[in-house]
C-alpha positions in Angstrom: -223.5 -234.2 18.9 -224.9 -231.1 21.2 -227.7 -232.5 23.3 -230.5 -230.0 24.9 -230.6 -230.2 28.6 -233.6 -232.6 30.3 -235.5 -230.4 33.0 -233.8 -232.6 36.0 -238.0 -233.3 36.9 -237.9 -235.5 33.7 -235.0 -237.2 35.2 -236.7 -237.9 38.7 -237.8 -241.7 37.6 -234.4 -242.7 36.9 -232.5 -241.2 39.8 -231.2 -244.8 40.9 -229.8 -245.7 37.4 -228.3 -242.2 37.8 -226.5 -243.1 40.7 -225.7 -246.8 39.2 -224.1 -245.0 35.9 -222.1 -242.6 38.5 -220.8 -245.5 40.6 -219.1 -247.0 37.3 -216.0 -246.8 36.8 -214.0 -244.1 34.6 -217.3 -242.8 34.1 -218.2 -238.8 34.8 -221.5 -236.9 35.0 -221.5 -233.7 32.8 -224.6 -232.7 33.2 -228.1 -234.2 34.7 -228.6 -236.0 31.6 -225.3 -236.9 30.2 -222.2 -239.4 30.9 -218.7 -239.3 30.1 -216.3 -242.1 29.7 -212.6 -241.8 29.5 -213.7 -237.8 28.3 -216.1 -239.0 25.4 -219.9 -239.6 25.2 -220.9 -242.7 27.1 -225.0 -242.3 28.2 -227.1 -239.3 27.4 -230.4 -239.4 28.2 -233.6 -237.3 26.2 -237.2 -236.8 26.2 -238.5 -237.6 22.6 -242.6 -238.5 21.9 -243.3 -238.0 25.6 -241.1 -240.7 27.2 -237.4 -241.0 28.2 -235.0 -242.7 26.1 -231.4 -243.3 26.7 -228.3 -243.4 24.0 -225.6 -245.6 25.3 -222.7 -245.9 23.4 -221.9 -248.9 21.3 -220.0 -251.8 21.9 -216.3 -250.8 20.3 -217.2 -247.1 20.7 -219.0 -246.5 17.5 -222.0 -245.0 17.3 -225.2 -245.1 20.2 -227.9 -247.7 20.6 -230.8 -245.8 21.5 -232.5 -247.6 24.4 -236.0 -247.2 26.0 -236.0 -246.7 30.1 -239.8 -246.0 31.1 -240.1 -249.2 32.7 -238.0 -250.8 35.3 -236.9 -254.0 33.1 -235.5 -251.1 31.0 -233.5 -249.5 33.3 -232.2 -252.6 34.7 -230.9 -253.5 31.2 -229.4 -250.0 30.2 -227.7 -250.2 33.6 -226.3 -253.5 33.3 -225.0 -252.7 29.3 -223.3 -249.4 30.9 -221.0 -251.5 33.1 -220.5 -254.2 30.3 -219.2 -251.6 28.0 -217.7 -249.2 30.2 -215.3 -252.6 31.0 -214.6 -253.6 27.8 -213.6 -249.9 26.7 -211.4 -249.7 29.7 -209.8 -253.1 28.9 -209.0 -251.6 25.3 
C-alpha cells in the first residue's frame, strides 16, 4: 500500500515517539513517516482531515489499526502497542 511522504514539519510533534519506534527492536525507519519490521510495514504515519494519524500493524500481522496521535495519551498508547506487537511478531 504506497503511502505519500509527510512534510517531516508535520512530523515535528511526534519526534519522541519517532525515536521510541526507532529504539524497538527489529524495527527500521524507511522513511520520516514510515516503519519497517522484519522487512514488512509495521507504523506509517499520515495527515488525513488536518491531524496526524498513525497505522500500526495488527496484532498477528493482518491488516492496520488506524490510531489517532494528536495528543500525548495518544502517542503514549501507539508507542506502547508498537513494542507489544513488535515482541509478539518477533516471538512468532
Amino acid at each position: 500500500m504506497p503511502v505519500p511522504d509527510i512534510d517531516p514539519e508535520a512530523l515535528a510533534p511526534l519526534q519522541s515517539v519517532i525515536r521510541q519506534l526507532r529504539e524497538i527492536k527489529g524495527v527500521t525507519q524507511l522513511r520520516p513517516s514510515v516503519f519497517q519490521l522484519r522487512g514488512k510495514p509495521f507504523v506509517t504515519f499520515r495527515l488525513e482531515a488536518g491531524g496526524l494519524q498513525a497505522d500500526l500493524i495488527k496484532p498477528g500481522g493482518a491488516g492496520f489499526d488506524r490510531l489517532p496521535v494528536g495528543e500525548a495519551p495518544q502517542q503514549r498508547k501507539l508507542v506502547d502497542e508498537a513494542k507489544l506487537r513488535a515482541k509478539r511478531l518477533e516471538d512468532e
